[in-house]
LOROKE-49291 format. One record per residue (C-alpha): x, y, z. Coordinates in nm, 3 decimals, decimal comma. Example, Ala and Ser with C-alpha at 12.3 -4.5 7.8 and 13.67 -1.06 7.14 Angstrom:
LOROKE-49291
<pt><px>1,230</px><py>-0,450</py><pz>0,780</pz></pt>
<pt><px>1,367</px><py>-0,106</py><pz>0,714</pz></pt>
***
This chain:
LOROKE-49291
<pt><px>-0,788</px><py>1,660</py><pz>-1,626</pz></pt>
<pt><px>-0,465</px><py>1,796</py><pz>-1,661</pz></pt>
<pt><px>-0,139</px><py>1,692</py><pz>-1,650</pz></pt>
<pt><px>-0,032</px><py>1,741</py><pz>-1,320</pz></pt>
<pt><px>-0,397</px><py>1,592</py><pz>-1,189</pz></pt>
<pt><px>-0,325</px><py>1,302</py><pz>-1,419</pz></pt>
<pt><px>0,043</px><py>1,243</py><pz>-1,221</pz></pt>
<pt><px>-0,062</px><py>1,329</py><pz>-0,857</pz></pt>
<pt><px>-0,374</px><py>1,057</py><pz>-0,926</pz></pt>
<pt><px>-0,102</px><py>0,780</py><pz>-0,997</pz></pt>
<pt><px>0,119</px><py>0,884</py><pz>-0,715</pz></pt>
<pt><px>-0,174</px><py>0,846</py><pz>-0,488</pz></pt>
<pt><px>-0,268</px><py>0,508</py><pz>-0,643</pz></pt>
<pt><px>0,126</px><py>0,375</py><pz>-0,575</pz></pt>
<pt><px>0,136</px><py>0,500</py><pz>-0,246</pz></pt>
<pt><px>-0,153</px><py>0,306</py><pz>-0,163</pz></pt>
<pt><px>-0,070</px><py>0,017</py><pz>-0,314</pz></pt>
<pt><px>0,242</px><py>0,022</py><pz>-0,130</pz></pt>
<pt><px>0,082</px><py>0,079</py><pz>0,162</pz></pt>
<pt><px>-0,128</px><py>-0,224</py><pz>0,112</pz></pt>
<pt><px>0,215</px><py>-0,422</py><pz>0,075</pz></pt>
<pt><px>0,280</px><py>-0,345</py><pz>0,419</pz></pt>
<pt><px>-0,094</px><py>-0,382</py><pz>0,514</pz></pt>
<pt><px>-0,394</px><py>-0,479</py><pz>0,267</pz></pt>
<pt><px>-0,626</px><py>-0,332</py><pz>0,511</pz></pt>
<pt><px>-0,510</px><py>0,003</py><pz>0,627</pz></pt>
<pt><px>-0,574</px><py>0,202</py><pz>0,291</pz></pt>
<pt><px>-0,811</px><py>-0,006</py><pz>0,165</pz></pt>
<pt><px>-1,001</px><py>0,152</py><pz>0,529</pz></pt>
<pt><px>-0,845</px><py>0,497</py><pz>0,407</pz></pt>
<pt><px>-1,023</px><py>0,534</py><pz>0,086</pz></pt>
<pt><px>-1,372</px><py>0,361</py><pz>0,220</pz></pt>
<pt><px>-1,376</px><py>0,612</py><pz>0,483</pz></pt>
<pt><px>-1,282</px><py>0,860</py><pz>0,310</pz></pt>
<pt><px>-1,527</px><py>0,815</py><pz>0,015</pz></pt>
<pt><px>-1,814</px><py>0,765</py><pz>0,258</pz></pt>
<pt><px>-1,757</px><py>1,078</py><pz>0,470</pz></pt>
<pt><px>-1,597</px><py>1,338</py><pz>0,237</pz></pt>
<pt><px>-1,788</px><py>1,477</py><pz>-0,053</pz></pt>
<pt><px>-1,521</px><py>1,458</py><pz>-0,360</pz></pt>
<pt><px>-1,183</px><py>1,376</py><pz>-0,222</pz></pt>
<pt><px>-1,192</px><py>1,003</py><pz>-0,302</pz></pt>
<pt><px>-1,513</px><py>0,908</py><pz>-0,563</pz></pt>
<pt><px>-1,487</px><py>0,530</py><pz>-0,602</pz></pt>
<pt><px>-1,712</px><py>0,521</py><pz>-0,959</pz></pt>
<pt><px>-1,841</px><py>0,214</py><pz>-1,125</pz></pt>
<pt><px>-1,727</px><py>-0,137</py><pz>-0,973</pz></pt>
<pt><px>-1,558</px><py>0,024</py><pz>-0,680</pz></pt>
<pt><px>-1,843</px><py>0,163</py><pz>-0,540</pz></pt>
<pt><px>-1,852</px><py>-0,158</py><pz>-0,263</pz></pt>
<pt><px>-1,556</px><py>-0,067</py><pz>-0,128</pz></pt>
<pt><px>-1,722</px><py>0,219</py><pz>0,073</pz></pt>
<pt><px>-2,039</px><py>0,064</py><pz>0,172</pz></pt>
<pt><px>-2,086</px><py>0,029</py><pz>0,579</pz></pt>
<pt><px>-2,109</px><py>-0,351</py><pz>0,569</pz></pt>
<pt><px>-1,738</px><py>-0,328</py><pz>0,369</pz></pt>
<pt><px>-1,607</px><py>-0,088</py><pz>0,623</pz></pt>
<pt><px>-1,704</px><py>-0,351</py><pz>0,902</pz></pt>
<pt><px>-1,547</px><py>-0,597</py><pz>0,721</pz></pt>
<pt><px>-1,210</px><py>-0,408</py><pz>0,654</pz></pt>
<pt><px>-1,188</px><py>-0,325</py><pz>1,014</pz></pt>
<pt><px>-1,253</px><py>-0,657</py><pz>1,136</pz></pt>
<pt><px>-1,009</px><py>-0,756</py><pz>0,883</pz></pt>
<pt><px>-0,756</px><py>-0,460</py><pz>0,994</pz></pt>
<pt><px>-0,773</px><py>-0,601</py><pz>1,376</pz></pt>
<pt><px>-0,703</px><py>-0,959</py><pz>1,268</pz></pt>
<pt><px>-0,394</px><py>-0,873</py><pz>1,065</pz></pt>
<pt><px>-0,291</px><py>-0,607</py><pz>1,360</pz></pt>
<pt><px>-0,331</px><py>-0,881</py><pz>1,645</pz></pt>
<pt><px>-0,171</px><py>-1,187</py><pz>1,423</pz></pt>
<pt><px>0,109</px><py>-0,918</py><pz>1,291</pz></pt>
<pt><px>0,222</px><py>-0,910</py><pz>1,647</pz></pt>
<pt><px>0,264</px><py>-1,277</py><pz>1,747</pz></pt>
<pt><px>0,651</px><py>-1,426</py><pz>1,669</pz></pt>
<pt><px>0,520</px><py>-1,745</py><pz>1,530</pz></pt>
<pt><px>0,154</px><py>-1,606</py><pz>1,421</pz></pt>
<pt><px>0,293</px><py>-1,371</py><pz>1,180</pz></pt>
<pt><px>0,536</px><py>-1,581</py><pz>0,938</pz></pt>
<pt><px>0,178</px><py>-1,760</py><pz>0,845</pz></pt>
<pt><px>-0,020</px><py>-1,443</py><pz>0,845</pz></pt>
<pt><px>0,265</px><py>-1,317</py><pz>0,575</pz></pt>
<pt><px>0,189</px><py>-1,643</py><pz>0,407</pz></pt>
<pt><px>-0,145</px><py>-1,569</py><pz>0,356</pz></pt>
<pt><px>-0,059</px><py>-1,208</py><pz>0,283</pz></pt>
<pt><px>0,125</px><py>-1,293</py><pz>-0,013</pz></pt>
<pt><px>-0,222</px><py>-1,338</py><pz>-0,203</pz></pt>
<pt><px>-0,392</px><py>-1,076</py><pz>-0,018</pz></pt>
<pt><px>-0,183</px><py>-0,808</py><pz>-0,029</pz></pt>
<pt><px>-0,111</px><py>-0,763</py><pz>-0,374</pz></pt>
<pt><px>-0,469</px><py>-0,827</py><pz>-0,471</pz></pt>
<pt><px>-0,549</px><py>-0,510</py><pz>-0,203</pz></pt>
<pt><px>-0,284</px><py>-0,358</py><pz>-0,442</pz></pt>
<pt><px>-0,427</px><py>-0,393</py><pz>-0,771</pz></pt>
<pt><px>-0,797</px><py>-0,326</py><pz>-0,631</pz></pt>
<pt><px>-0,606</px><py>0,013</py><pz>-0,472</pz></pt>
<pt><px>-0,407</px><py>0,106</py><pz>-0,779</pz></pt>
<pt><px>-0,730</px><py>0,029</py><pz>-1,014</pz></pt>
<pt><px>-0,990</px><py>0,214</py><pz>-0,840</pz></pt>
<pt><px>-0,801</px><py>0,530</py><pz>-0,766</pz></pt>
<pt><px>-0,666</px><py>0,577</py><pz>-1,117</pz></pt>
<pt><px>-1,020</px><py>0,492</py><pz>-1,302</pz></pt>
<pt><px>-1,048</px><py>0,867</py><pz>-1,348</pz></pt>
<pt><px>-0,687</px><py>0,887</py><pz>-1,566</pz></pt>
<pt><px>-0,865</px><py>0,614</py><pz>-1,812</pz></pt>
<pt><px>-0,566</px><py>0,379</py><pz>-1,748</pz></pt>
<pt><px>-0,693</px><py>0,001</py><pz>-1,829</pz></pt>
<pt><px>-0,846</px><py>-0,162</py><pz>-1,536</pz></pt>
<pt><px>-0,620</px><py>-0,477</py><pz>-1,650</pz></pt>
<pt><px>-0,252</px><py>-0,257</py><pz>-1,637</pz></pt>
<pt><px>-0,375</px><py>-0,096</py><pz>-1,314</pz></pt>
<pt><px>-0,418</px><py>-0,451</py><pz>-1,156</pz></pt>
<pt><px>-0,113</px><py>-0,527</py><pz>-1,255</pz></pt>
<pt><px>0,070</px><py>-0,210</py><pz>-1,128</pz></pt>
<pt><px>-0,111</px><py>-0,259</py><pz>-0,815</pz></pt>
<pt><px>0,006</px><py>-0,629</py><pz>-0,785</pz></pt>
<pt><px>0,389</px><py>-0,551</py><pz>-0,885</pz></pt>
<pt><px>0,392</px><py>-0,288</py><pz>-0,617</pz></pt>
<pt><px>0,218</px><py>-0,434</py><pz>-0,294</pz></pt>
<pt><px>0,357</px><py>-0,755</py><pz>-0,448</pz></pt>
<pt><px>0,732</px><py>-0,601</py><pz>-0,371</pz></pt>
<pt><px>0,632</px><py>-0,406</py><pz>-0,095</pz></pt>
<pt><px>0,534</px><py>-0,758</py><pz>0,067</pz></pt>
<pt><px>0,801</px><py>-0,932</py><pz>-0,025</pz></pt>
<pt><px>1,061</px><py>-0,677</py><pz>0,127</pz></pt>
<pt><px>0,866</px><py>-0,671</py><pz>0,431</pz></pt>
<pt><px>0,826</px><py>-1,075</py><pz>0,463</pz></pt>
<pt><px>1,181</px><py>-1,206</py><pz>0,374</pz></pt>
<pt><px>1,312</px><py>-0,869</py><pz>0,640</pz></pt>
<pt><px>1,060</px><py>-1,001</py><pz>0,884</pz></pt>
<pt><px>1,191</px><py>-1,391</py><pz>0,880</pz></pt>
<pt><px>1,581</px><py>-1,208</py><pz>0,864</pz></pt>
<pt><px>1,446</px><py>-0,998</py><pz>1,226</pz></pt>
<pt><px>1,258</px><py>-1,330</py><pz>1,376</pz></pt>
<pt><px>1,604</px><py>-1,523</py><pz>1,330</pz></pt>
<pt><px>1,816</px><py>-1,258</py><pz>1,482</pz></pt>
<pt><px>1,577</px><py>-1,153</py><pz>1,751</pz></pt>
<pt><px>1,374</px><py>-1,484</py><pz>1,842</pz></pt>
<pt><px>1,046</px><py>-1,236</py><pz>1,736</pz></pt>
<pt><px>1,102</px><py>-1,019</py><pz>2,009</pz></pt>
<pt><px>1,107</px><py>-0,709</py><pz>1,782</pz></pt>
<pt><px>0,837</px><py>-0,824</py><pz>1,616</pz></pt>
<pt><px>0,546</px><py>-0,608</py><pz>1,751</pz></pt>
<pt><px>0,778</px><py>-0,312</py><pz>1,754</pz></pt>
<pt><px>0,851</px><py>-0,386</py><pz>1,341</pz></pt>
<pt><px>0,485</px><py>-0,417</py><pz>1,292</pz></pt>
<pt><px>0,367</px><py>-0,122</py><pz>1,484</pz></pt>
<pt><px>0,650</px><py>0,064</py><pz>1,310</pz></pt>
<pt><px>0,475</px><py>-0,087</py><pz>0,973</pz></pt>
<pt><px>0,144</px><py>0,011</py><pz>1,038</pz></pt>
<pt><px>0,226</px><py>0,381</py><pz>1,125</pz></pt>
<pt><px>0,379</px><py>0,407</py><pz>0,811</pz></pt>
<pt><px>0,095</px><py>0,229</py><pz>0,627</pz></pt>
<pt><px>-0,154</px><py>0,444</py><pz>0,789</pz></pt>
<pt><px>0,062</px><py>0,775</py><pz>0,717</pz></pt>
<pt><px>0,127</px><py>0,667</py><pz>0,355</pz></pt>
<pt><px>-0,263</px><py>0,596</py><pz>0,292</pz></pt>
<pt><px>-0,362</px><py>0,928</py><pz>0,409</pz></pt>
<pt><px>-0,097</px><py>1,107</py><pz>0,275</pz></pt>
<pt><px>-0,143</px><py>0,944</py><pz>-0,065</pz></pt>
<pt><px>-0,555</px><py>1,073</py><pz>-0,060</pz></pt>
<pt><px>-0,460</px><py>1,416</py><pz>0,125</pz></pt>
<pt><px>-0,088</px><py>1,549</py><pz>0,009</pz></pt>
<pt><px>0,014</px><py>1,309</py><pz>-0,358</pz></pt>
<pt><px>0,210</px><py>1,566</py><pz>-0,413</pz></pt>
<pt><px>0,422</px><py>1,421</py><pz>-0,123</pz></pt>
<pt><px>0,395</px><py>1,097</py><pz>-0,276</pz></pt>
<pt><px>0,526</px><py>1,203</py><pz>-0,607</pz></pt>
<pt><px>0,825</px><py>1,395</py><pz>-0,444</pz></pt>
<pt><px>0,893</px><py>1,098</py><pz>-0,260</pz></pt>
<pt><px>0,899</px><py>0,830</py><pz>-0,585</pz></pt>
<pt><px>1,104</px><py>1,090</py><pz>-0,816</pz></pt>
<pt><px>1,327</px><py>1,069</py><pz>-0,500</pz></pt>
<pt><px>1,380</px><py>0,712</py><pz>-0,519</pz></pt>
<pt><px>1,394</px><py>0,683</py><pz>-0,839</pz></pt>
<pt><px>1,653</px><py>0,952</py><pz>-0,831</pz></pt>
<pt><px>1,868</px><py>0,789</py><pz>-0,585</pz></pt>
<pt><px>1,839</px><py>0,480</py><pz>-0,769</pz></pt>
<pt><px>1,993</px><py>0,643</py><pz>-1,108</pz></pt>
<pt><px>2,232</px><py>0,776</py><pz>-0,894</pz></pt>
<pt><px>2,345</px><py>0,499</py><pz>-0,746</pz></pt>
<pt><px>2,363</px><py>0,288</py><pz>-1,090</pz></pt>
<pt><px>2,567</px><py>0,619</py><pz>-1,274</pz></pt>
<pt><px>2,843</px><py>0,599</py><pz>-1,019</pz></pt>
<pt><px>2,872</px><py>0,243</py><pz>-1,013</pz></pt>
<pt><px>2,916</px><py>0,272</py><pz>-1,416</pz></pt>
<pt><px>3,143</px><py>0,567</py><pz>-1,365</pz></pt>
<pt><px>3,377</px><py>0,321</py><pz>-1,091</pz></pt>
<pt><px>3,370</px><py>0,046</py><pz>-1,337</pz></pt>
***
């Protein structure tokens, strides 16, 4: 695998971990379907292999219209993001640690990747959401969350289909955020 391979399969893996910070269900839906239906795109190997199984896929899309219907609901969704602080960063690290079992990175620091990143994904997303249902009374809510879910959907299939996008996107961030931290040194 070369060296560009290598980096494009672990931009793939954090977009869909991030993804899964904003919805466990989403890309862990991308990459069963897309295992099950395409021949090489995704290959989930060794104790991954589950995750694109029909009776998973049911699961993950009875799962997927849960969270979607209980995202939606002013009151519903500060205890769905409750009980998406466990499952969202454990979507993460099962995300981040199947996708990047070709690279040979440690199933243990893949976990953890995939936890830090859904983990802060989450968090962003939860403490903005209680910040909108204060301001708002949770009338934007389903507009947030519908917002949310495009961009988990887009992110998951852009992360399987175009990492290259993915990668161009985190060296942008990361970019912006040395940036931001030289000038502040350079006003100080």
């Amino acid at each position: 695998m070369s060296v560009l391979q290598a980096f494009l399969n672990l931009s793939a893996a954090f977009g869909l971990s991030a993804s899964a910070g904003l919805n466990a269900y989403i890309p862990l839906l991308v990459i069963a379907l897309v295992d099950r239906l395409t021949d090489g795109v995704i290959d989930l190997q060794g104790p991954w292999v589950w995750l694109s199984h029909w009776w998973t896929i049911g699961v993950l899309t009875f799962l997927l219209l849960v969270e979607t219907l209980a995202d939606k609901v002013p009151v519903v969704n500060s205890i769905n993001d409750v009980i998406q602080t466990v499952v969202r960063p454990t979507a993460g690290a099962i995300l981040f640690a199947a996708t990047t079992r070709a690279i040979h990175i440690h199933p243990v620091v893949a976990a953890i990747c995939g936890v830090l990143v859904a983990g802060t994904v989450h968090a962003a997303k939860a403490t903005g959401r209680l910040l909108l249902s204060a301001t708002t009374g949770g009338t934007a809510n389903p507009i947030v969350s519908t917002v949310e879910d495009v961009i988990s959907a887009v992110t998951s299939v852009l992360s399987v289909v175009a990492p290259y996008l993915v990668l161009a996107f985190i060296v942008l961030v990361i970019s912006r955020i040395l940036w931001g931290i030289l000038r502040k040194r350079s006003r100080a």
